[in-house]
py3Dmol code that shows the C-alpha trace and the ligand (Angstrom):
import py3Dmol

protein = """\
ATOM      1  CA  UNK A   1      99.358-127.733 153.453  1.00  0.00           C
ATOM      2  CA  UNK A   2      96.778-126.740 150.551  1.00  0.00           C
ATOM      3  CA  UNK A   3      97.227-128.165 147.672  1.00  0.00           C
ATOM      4  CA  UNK A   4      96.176-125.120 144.953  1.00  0.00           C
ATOM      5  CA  UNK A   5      93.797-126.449 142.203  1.00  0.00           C
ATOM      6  CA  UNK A   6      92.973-124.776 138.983  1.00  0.00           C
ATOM      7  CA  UNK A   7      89.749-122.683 140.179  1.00  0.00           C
ATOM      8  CA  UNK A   8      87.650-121.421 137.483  1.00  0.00           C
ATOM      9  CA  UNK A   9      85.840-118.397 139.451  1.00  0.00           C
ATOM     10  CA  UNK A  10      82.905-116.026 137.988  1.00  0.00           C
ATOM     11  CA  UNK A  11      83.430-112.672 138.812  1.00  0.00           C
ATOM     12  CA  UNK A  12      79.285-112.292 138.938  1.00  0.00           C
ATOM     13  CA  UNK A  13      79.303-114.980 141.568  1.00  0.00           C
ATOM     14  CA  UNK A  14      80.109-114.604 145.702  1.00  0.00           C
ATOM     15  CA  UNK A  15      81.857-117.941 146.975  1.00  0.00           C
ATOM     16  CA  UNK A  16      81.435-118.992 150.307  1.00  0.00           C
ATOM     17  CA  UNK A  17      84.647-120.305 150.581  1.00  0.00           C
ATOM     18  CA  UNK A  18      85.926-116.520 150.296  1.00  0.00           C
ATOM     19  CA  UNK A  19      83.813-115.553 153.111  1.00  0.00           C
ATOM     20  CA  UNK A  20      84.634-118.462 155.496  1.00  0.00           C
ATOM     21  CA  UNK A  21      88.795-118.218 154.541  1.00  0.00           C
ATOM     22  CA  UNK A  22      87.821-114.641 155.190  1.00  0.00           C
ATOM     23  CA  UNK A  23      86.116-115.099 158.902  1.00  0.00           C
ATOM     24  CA  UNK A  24      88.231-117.948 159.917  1.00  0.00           C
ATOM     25  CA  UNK A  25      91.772-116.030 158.938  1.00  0.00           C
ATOM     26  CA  UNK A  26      90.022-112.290 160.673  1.00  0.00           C
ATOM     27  CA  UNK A  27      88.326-114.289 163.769  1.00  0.00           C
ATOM     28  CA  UNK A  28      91.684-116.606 164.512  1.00  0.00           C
ATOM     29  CA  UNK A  29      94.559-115.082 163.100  1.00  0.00           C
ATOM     30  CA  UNK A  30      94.220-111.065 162.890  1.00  0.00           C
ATOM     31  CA  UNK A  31      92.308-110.718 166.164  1.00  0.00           C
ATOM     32  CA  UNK A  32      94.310-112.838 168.017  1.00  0.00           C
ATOM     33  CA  UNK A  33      97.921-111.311 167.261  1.00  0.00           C
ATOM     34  CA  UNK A  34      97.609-109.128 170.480  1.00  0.00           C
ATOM     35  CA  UNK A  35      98.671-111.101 173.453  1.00  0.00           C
ATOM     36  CA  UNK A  36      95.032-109.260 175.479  1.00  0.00           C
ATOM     37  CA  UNK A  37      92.438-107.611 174.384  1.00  0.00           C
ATOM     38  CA  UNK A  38      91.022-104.797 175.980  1.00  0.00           C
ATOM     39  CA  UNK A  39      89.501-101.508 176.134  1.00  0.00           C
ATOM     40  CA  UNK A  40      88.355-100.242 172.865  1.00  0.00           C
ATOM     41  CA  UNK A  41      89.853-103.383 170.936  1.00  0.00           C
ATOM     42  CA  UNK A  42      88.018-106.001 172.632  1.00  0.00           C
ATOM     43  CA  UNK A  43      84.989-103.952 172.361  1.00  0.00           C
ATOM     44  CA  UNK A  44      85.305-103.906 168.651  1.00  0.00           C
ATOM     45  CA  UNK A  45      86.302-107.960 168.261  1.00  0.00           C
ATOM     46  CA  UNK A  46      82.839-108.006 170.524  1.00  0.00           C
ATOM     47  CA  UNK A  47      80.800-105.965 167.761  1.00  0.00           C
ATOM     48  CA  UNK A  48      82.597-107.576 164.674  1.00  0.00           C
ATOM     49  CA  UNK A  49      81.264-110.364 166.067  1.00  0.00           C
ATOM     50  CA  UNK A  50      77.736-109.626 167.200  1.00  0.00           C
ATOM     51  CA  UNK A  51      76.923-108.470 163.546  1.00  0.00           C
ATOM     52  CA  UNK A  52      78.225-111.503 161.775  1.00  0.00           C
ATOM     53  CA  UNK A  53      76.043-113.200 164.360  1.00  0.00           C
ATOM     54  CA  UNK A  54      73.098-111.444 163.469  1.00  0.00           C
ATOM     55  CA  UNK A  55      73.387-110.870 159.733  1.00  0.00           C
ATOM     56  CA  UNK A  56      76.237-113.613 158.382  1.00  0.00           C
ATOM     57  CA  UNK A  57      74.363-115.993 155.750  1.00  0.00           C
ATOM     58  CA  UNK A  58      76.474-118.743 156.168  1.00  0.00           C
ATOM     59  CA  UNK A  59      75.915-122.314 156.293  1.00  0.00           C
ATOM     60  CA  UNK A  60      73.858-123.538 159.780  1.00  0.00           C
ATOM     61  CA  UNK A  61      77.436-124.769 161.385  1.00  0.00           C
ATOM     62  CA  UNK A  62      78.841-121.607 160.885  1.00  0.00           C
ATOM     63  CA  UNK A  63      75.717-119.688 161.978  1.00  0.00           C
ATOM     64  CA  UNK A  64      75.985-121.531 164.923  1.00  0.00           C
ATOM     65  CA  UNK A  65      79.388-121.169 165.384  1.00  0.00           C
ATOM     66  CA  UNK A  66      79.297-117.438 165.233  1.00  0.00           C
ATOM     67  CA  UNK A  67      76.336-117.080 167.471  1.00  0.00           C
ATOM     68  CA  UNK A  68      77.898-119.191 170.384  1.00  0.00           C
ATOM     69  CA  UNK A  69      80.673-117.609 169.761  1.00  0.00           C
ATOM     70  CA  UNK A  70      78.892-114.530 170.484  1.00  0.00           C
ATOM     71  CA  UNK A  71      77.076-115.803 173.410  1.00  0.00           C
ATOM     72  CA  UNK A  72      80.287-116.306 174.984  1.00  0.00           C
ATOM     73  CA  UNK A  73      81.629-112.959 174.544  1.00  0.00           C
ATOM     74  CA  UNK A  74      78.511-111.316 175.705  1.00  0.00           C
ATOM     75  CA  UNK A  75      79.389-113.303 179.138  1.00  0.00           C
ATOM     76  CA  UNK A  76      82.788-112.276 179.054  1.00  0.00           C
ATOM     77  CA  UNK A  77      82.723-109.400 181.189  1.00  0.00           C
ATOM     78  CA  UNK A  78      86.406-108.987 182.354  1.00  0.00           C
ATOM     79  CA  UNK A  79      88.433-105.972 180.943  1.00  0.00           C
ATOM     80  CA  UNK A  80      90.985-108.030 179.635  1.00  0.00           C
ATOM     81  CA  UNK A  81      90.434-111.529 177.347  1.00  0.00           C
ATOM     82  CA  UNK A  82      93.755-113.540 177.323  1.00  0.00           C
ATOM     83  CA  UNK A  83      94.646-114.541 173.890  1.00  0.00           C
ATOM     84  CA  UNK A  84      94.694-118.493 174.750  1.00  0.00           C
ATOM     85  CA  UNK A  85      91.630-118.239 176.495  1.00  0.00           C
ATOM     86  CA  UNK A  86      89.533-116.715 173.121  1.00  0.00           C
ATOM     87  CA  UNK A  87      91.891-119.422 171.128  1.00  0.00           C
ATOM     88  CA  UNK A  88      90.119-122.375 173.028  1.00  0.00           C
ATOM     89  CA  UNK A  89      86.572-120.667 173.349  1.00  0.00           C
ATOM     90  CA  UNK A  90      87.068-120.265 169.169  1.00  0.00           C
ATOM     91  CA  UNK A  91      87.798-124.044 168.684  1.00  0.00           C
ATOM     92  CA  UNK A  92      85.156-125.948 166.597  1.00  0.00           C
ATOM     93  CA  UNK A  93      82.805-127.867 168.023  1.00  0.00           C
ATOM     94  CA  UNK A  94      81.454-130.952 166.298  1.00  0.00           C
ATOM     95  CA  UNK A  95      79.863-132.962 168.540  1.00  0.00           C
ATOM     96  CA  UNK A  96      77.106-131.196 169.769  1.00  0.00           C
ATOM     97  CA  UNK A  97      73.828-132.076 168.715  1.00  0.00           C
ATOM     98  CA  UNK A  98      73.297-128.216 166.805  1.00  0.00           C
ATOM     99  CA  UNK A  99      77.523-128.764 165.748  1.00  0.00           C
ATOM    100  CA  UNK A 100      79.282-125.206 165.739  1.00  0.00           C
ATOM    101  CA  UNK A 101      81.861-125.275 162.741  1.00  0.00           C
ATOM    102  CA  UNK A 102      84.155-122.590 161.042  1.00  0.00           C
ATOM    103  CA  UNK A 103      86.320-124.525 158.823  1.00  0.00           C
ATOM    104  CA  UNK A 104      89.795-123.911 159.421  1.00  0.00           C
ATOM    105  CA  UNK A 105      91.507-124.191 156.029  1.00  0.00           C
ATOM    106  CA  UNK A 106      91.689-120.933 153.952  1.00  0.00           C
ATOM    107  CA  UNK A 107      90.712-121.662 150.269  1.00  0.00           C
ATOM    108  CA  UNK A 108      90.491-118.702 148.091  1.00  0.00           C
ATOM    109  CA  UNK A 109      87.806-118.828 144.539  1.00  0.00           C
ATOM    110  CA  UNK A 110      86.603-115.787 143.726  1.00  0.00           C
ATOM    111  CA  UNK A 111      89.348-113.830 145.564  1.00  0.00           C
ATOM    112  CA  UNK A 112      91.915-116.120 144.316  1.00  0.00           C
ATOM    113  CA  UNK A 113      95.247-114.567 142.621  1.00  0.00           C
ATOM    114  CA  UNK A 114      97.450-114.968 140.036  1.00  0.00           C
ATOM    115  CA  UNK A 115     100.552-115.154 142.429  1.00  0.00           C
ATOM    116  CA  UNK A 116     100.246-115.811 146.572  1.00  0.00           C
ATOM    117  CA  UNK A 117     100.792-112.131 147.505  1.00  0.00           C
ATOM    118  CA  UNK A 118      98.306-110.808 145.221  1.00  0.00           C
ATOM    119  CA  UNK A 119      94.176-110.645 146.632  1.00  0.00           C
ATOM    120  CA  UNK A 120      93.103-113.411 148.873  1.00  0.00           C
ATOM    121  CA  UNK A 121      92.224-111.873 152.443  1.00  0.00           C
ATOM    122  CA  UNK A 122      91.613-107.946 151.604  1.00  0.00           C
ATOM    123  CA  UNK A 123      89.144-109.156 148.992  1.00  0.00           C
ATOM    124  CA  UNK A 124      87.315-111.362 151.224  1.00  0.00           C
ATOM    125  CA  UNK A 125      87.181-108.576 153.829  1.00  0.00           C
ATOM    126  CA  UNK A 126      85.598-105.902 151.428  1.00  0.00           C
ATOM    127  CA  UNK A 127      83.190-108.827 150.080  1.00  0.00           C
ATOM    128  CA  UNK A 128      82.414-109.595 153.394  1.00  0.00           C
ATOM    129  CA  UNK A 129      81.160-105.858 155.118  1.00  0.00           C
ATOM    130  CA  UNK A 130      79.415-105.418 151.499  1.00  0.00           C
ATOM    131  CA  UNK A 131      77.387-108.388 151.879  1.00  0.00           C
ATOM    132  CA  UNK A 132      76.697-107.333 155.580  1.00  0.00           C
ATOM    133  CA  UNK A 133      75.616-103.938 154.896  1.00  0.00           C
ATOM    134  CA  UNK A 134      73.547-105.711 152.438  1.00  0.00           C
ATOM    135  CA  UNK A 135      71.823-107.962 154.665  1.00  0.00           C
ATOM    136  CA  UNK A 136      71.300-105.024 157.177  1.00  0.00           C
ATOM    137  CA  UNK A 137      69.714-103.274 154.195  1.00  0.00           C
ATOM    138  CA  UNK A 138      67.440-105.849 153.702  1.00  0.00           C
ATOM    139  CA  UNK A 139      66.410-106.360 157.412  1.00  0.00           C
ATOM    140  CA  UNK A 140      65.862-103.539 159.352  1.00  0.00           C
ATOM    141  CA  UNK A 141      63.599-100.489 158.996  1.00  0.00           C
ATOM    142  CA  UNK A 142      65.891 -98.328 156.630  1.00  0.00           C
ATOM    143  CA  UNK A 143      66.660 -95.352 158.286  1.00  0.00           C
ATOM    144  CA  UNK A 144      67.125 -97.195 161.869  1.00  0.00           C
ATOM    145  CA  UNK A 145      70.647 -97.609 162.885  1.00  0.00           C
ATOM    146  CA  UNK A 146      72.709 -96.475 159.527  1.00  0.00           C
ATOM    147  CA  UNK A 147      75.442 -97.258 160.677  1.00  0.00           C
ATOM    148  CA  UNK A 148      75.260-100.076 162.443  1.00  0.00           C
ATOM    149  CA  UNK A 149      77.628-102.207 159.876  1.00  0.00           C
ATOM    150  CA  UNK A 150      79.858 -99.564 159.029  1.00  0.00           C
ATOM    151  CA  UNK A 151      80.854 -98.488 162.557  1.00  0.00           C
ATOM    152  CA  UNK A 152      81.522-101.901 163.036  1.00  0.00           C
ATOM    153  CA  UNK A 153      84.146-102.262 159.881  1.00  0.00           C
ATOM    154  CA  UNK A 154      85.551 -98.947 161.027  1.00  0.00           C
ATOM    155  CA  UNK A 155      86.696-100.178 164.080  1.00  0.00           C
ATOM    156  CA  UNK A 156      87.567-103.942 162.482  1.00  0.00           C
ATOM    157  CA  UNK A 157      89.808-102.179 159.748  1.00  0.00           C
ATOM    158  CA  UNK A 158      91.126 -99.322 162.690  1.00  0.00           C
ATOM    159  CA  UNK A 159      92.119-102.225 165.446  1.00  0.00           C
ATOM    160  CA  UNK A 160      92.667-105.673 163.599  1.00  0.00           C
ATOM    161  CA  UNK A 161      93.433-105.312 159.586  1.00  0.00           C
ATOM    162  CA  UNK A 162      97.142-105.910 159.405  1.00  0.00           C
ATOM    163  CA  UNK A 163      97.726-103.556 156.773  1.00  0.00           C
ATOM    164  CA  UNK A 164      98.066-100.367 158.091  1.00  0.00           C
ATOM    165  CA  UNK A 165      98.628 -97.974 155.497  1.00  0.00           C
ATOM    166  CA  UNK A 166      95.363 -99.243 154.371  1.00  0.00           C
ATOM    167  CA  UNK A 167      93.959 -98.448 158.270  1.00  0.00           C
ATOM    168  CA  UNK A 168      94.855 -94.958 157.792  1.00  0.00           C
ATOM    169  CA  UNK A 169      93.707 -94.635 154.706  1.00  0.00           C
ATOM    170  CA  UNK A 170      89.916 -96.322 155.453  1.00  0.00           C
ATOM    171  CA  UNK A 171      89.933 -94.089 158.656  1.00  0.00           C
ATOM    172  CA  UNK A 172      90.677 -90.932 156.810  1.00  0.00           C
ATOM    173  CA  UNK A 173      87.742 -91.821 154.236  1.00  0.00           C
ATOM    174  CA  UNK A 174      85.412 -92.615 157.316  1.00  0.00           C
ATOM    175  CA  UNK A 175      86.446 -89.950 159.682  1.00  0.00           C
ATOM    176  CA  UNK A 176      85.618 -87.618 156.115  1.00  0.00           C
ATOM    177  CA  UNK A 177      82.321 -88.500 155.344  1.00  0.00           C
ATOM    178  CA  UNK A 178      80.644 -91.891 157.070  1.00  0.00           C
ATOM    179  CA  UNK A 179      78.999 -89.667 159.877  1.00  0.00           C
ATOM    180  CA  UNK A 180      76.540 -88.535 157.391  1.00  0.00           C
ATOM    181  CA  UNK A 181      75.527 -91.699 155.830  1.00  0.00           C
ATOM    182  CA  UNK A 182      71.652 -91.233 156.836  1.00  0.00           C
ATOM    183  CA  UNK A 183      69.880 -94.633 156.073  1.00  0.00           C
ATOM    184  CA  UNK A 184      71.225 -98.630 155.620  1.00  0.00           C
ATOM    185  CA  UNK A 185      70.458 -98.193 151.674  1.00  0.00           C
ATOM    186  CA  UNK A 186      72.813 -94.959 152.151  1.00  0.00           C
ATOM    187  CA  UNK A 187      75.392 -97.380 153.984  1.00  0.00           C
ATOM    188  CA  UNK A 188      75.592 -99.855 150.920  1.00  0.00           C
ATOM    189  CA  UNK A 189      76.595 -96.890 148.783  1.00  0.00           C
ATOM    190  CA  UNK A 190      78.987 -95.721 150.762  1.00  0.00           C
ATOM    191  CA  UNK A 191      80.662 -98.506 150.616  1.00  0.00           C
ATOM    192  CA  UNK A 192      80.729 -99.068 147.586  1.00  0.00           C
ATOM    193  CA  UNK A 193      81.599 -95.780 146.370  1.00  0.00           C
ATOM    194  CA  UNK A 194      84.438 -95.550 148.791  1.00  0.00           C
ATOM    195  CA  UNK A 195      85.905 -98.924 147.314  1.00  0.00           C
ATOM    196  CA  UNK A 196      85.515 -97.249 143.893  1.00  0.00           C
ATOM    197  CA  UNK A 197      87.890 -94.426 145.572  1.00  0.00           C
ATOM    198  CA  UNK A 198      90.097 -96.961 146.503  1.00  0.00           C
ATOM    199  CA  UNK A 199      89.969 -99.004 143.191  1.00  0.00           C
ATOM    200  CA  UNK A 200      90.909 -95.255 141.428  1.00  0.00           C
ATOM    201  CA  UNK A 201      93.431 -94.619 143.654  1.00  0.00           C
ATOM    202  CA  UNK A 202      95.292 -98.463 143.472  1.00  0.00           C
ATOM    203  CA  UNK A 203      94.805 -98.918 139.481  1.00  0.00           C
ATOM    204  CA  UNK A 204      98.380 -99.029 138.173  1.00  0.00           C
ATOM    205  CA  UNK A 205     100.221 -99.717 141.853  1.00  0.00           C
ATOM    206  CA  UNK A 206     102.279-102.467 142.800  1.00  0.00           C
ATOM    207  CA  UNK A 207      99.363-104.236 144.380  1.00  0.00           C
ATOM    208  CA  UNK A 208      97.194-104.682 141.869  1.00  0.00           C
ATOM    209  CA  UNK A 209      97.162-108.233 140.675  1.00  0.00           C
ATOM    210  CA  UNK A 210      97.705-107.631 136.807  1.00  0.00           C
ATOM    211  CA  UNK A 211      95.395-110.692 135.845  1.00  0.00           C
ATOM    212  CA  UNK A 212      93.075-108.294 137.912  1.00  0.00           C
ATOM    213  CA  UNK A 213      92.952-105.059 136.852  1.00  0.00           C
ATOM    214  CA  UNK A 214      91.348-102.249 139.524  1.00  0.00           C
ATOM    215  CA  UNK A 215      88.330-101.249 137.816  1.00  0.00           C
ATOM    216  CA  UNK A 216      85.491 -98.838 138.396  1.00  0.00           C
ATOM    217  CA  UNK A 217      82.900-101.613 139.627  1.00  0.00           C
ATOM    218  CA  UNK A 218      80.731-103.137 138.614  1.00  0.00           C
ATOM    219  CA  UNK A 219      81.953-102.999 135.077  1.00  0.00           C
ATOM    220  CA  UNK A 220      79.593-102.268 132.055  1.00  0.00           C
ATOM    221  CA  UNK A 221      79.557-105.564 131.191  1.00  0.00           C
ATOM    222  CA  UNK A 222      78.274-106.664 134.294  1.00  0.00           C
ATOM    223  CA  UNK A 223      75.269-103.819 134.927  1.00  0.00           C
ATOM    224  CA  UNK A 224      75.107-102.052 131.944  1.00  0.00           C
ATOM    225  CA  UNK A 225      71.935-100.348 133.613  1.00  0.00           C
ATOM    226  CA  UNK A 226      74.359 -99.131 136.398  1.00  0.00           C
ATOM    227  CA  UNK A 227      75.954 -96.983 134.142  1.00  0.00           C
ATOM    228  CA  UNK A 228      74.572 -93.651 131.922  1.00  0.00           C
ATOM    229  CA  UNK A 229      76.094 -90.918 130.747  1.00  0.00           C
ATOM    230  CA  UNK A 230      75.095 -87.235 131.259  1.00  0.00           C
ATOM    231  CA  UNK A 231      76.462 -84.419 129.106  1.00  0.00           C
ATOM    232  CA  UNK A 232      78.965 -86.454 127.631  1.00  0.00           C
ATOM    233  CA  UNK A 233      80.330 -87.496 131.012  1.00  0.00           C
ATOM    234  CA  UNK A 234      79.943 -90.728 132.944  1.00  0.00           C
ATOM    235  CA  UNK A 235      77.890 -91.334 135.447  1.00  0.00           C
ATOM    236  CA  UNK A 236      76.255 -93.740 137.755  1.00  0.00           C
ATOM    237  CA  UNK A 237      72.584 -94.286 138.102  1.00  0.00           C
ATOM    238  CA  UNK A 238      73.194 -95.109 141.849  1.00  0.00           C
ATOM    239  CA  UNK A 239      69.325 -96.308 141.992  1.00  0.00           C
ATOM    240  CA  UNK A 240      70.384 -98.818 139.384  1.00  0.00           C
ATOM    241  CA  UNK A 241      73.542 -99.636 141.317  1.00  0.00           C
ATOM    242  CA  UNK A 242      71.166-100.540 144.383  1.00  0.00           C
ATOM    243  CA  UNK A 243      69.317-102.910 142.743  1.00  0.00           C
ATOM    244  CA  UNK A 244      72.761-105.062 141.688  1.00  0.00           C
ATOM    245  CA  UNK A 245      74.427-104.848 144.775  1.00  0.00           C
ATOM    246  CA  UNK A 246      71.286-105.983 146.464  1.00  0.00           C
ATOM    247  CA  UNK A 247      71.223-109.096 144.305  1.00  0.00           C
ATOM    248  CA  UNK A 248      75.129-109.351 143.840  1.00  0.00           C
ATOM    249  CA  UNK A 249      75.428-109.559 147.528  1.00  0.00           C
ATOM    250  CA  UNK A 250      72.541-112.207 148.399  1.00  0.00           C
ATOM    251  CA  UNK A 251      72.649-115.331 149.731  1.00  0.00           C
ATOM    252  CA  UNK A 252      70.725-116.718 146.213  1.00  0.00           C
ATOM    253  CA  UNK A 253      74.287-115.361 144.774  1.00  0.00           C
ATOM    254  CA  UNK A 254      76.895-117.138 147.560  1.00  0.00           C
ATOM    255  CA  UNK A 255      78.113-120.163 145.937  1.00  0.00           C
ATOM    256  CA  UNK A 256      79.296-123.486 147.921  1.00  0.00           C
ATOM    257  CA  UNK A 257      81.444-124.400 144.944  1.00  0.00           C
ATOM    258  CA  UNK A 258      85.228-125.543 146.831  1.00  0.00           C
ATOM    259  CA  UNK A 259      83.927-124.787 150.311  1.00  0.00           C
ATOM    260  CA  UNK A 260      84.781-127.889 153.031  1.00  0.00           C
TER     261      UNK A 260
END
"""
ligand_1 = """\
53
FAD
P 89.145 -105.851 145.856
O 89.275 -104.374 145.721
O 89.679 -106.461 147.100
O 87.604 -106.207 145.701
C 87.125 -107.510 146.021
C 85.933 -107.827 145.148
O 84.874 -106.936 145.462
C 86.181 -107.627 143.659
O 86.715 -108.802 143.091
C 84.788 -107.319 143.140
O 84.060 -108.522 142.967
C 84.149 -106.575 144.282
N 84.231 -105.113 144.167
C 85.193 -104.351 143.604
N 84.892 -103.051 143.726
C 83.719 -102.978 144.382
C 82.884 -101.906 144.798
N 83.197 -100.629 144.543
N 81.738 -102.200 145.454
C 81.393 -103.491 145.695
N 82.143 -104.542 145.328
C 83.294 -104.294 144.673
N 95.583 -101.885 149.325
C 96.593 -100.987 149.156
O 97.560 -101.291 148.467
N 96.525 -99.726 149.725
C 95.485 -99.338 150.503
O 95.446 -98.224 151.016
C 94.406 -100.276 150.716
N 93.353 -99.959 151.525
C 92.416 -100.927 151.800
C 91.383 -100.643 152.712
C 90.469 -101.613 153.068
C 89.388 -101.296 154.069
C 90.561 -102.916 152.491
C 89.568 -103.995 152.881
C 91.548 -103.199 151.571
C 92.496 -102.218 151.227
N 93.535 -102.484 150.327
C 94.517 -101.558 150.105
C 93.537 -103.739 149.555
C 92.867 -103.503 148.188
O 91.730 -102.647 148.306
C 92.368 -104.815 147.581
O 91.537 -105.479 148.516
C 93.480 -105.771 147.176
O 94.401 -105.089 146.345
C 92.904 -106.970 146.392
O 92.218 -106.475 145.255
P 91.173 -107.304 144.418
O 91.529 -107.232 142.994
O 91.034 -108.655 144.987
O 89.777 -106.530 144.585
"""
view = py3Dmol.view(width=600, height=400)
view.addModel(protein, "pdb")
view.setStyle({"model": 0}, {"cartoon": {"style": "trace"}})
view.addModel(ligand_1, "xyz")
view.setStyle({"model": 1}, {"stick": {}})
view.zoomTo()
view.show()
């Protein structure tokens, strides 16, 4: 059992212990409540994990943890994967001379809230695909594969995230408008102007933590250059937005602050 200590988080900052709660609870707990995978489910636990394997910035023991972890998948070429039989092949390894290492405690910072039911793991999954579509930003010739991160949270969120209203939901946004997202920069904003739709449409529910309001993000007070006004009406200056969620979303931002 955790003990819960008073965490002071910064809402400009990205914690790695968010992310590694976040991959450890998605890669051990949500993909493994099906007794098999198969068909178009293990095919998506297969891409989930072949991105975080190419673009995760996490510590060398997880890096190497996710890319033998991938390894093994890639040999796995049986229709159906047992659940026991991913279980072991997900175990830690710490002996090896390169040791492969996803901690298995989940310690929330940033996504921390102010009661147990409130934030924690569907924070940690949005921080998680924006930092990747980040990172595939950042990589790859921009209008080569667009949508090579979202597909992949598509069919994460469509055959793994417990929460199904919220499935249906993300599906009905993607099946809407994703297919026209044209380059990787074009990916970043889609996802983050889809959580804004979400944000909107949660402000006020019975899910929002109330020490954490839903709010059009970032904030003003955060990237006052994200924000202008035209006519009298808000707007973004989504060239402006860009540049922040490039830097929000680094590794230079990813804090080890209460990770193992
Ligand atoms: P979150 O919305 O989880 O955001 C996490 C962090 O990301 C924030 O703290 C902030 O640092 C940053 N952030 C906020 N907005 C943006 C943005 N626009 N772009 C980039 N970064 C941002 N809950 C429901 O009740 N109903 C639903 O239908 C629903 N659908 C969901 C669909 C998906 C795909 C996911 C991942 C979650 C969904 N949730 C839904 C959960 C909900 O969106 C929140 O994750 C949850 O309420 C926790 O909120 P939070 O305050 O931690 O902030």
């Amino acid at each position: 059992t955790n003990v819960s200590q008073p965490k002071h988080a910064d809402r400009s900052k990205v914690y790695m212990a968010d992310l590694e709660s976040t991959l450890h609870y998605s890669l051990r707990v949500e993909a493994t409540r099906a007794a098999t995978l198969s068909g178009a489910q293990l095919a998506a636990f297969k891409c989930y994990v072949s991105t975080l394997a190419k673009y995760f910035p996490g510590r060398p023991c997880v890096q190497t943890y996710l890319q033998s972890l991938d390894g093994w998948l890639k040999n796995w070429t049986e229709p159906e994967l047992p659940r026991n039989v991913l279980k072991e092949a997900m175990k830690n390894n710490r002996d090896a001379s390169h040791p492969a290492v996803l901690p298995t405690n989940v310690t929330w910072v940033g996504c921390e809230g102010s009661e147990r039911q409130f934030r924690g793991y569907p924070c940690g999954l949005w921080t998680i695909f924006h930092l990747l579509t980040v990172q595939a930003a950042r990589s790859g010739p921009d209008k080569e594969l667009p949508l090579e991160v979202l597909s992949v949270m598509r069919c994460y969120v469509r055959y793994f995230f417990g929460c199904q209203e919220c499935a249906q939901h993300f599906e009905a946004m993607a099946a809407e408008s994703m297919d026209r997202v044209a380059s990787r920069k074009e990916a970043v904003l889609w996802l983050w102007s889809h959580h804004n739709e979400v944000n909107a449409r949660l402000a006020g529910g019975d899910t929002e933590d109330p020490k954490f309001p839903k709010l059009q993000w970032p904030p003003p007070d955060m990237c006052p250059q994200c924000h202008k006004e035209e006519r009298g009406v808000h707007a973004w200056d989504e060239s402006a937005v860009l540049t922040f969620l490039k830097v929000h979303f680094s590794p230079a931002n990813i804090y080890l602050d209460y990770a193992e």
